[in-house]
C-alpha positions in Angstrom: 161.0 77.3 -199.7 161.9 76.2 -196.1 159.6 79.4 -195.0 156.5 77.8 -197.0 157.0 74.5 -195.8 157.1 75.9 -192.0 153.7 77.9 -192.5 152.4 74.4 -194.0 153.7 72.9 -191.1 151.8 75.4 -188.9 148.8 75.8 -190.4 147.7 71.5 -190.4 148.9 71.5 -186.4 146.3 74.8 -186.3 143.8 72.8 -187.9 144.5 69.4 -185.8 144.4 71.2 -183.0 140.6 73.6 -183.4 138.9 69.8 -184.4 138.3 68.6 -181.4 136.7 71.7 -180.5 134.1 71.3 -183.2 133.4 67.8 -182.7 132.6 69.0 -178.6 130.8 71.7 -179.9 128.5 69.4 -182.8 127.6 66.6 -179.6 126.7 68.5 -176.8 124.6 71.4 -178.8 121.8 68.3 -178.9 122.3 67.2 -175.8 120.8 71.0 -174.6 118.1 70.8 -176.6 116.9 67.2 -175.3 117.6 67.9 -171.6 115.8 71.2 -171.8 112.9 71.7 -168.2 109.5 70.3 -169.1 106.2 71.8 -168.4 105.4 71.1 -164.6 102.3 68.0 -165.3 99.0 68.8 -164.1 97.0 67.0 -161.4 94.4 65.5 -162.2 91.4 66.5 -160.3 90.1 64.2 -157.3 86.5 63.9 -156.4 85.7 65.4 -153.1 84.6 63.1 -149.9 81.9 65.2 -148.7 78.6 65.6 -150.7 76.4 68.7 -149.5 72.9 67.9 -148.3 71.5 70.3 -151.2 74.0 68.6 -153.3 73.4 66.2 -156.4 77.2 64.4 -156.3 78.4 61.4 -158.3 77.2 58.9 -155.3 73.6 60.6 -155.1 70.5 57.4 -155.7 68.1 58.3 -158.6 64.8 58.2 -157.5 63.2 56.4 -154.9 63.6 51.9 -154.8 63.8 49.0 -151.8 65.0 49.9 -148.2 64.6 53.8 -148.5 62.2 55.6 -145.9 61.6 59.2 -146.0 60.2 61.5 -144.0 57.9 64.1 -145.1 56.4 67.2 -144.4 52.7 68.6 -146.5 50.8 71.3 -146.1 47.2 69.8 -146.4 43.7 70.3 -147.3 40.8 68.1 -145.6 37.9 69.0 -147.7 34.9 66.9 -146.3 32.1 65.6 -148.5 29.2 65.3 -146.3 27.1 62.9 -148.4 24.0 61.1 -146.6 23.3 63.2 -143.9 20.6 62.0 -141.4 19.2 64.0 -138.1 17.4 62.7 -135.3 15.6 64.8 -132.4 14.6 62.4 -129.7 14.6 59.5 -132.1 12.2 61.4 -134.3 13.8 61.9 -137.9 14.1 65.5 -138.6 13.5 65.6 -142.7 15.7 67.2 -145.1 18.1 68.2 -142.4 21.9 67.7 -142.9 25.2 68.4 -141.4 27.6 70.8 -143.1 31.2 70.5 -142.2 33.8 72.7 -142.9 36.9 72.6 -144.7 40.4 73.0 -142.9 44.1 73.5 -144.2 46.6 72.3 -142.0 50.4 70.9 -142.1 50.5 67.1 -142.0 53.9 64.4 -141.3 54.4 61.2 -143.4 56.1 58.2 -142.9 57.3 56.4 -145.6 59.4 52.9 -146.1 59.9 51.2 -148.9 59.5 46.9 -148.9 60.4 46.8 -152.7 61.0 49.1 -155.5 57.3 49.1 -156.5 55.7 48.8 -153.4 55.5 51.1 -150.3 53.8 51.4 -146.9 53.3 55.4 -145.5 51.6 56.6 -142.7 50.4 60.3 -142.1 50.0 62.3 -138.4 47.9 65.4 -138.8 45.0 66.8 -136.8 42.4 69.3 -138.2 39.3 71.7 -136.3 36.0 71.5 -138.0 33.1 73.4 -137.3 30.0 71.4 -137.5 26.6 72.8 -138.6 22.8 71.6 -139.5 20.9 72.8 -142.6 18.0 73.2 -143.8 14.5 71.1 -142.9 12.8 71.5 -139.6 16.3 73.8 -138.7 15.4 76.1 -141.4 18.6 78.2 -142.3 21.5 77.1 -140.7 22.3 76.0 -136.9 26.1 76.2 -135.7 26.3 72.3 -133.3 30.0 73.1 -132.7 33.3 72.2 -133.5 35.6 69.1 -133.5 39.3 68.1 -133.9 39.9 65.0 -135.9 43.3 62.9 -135.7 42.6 60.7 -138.5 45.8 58.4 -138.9 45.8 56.6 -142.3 48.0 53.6 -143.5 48.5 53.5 -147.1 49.7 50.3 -149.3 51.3 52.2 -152.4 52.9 51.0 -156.1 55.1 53.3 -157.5 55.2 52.5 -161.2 58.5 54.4 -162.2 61.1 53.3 -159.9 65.2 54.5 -159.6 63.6 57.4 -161.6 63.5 61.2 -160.8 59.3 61.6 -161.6 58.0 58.3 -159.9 54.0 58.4 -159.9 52.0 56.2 -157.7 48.2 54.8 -156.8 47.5 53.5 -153.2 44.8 51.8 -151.2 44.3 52.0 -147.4 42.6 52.5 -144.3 41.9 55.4 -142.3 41.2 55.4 -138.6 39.2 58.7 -137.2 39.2 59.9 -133.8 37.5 63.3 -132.7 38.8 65.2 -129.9 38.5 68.5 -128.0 34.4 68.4 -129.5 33.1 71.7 -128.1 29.3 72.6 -128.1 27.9 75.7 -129.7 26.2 78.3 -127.7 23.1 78.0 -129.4 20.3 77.9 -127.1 19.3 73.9 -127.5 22.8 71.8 -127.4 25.3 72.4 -124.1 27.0 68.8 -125.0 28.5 67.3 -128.2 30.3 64.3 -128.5 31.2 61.7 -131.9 32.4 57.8 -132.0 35.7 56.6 -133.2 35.2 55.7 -136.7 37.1 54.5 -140.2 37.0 53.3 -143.5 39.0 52.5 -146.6 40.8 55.5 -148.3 42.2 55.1 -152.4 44.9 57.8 -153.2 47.1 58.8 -156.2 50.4 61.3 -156.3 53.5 61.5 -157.5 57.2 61.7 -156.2 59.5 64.1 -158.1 63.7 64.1 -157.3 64.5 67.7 -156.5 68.6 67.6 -155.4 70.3 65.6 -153.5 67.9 63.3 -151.1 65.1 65.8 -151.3 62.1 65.4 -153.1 58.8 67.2 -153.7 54.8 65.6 -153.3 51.7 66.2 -154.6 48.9 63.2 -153.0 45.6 63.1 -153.2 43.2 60.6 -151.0 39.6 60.1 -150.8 38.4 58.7 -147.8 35.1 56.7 -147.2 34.5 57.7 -143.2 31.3 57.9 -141.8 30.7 60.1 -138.6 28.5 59.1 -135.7 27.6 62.3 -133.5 24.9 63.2 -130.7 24.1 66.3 -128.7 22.5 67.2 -126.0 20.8 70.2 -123.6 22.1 71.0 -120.2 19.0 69.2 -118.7 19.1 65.8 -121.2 15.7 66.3 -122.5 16.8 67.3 -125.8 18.8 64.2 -127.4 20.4 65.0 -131.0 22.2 62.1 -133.1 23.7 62.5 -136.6 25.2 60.1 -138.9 27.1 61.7 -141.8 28.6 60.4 -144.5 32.0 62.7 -144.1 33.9 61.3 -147.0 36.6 64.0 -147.0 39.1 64.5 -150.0 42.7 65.2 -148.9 45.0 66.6 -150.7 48.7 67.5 -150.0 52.0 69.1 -151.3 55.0 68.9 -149.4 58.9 68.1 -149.4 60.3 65.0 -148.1 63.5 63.9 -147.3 65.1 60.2 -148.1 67.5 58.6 -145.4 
């Protein structure tokens, strides 16, 4: 009996003894679990500073609006009308005679500023070589007079009617300015001298702007000028006096890219 009561005894110390244990083991298996690493966060992702020139970024203007100028660079077609023509040989009208002017392709630089979001003011630099010709009447076939460069500088008044948008058609009215240079005479037995007044006349025109990437933009303009050309000629010995008047009326027409600042 005293044997059973000492393994009794033994057995509830064994017990008191392992409980602590437990209870340590129970409250700190959670306490691995909920301090357990986390997943490193992931940045988020920054804009960049720098926009590329042939970039479209977050800060890029749609379309074109007040206090932007661009600059822009055409290749362009002169193609002269030559309506009215009228020839004079020592003040004697010479019938059914015209002049015939040719047509020239050449590049061409605009200058363009916006006042408001509708309405802009341009400017165009380019200089082109025409040969100059008389047909038909007391001529007969044709008769090469020589050949001319023109600088015809034209300010244009333009509205734009889509504005801030990335196709941005426009209509214009202006005035062109013409001013022939470097007029050579043809070696053709009756004219050693050619020479032309300054000249100009209105000019209406239509295009349209279209927002490639970035600041850079693509043209398509087309003006019709109302220019009329004075012109005379004359023999080495000034006893053959030409004059022409000519109703040159050329259609220009451009494509280019331009470039906003």
């Amino acid at each position: 009996m005293k044997n059973i009561r000492k393994l009794a005894m033994s057995a509830a110390l064994g017990a008191t003894a392992l409980a602590p244990v437990a209870v340590h083991a129970q409250t700190t298996a959670p306490s691995t679990y909920v301090n357990a690493p986390l997943a490193k966060p992931v940045p988020v992702a920054q804009p960049k500073g720098h926009c590329g020139i042939f970039q479209t970024c977050s800060t890029t203007k749609i379309g074109l609006g007040k206090g932007d100028f661009m600059i822009r660079l055409s290749a362009v077609g002169v193609l002269p009308e030559d309506r009215d023509s009228r020839v004079w040989a020592n003040g004697a009208p010479l019938v059914g005679t015209r002049i015939k002017t040719t047509n020239q392709v050449m590049p061409e630089l605009t200058f363009e500023y916006f006042v408001t979001d509708n309405i802009s003011l341009d400017l165009i630099a380019t200089s082109t070589r025409h040969e100059v010709a008389a047909e038909g009447g007391a001529v007969g076939g044709k008769l090469d007079v020589g050949s001319a460069w023109v600088l015809p500088p034209t300010v244009t008044v333009a509205w734009h009617f889509r504005p801030h948008k990335r196709l941005n058609p426009y209509v214009g009215v202006g005035g062109t300015f013409m001013w022939f240079h470097n007029m050579s005479a043809a070696n053709n037995g009756l004219t050693s001298k050619l020479n032309s007044g300054f000249t100009g006349g209105p000019s209406i025109n239509a295009g349209v702007d279209y927002q490639l990437v970035g600041n850079w933009f693509f043209n398509f303009d087309v003006k019709q000028m109302f220019v009329r050309m004075h012109a005379w000629a004359e023999n080495s010995s000034e006893s053959v006096h030409v004059t022409a008047h000519d109703s040159l009326d050329p259609t220009v027409v451009s494509a280019g890219i331009a470039y906003r600042f």
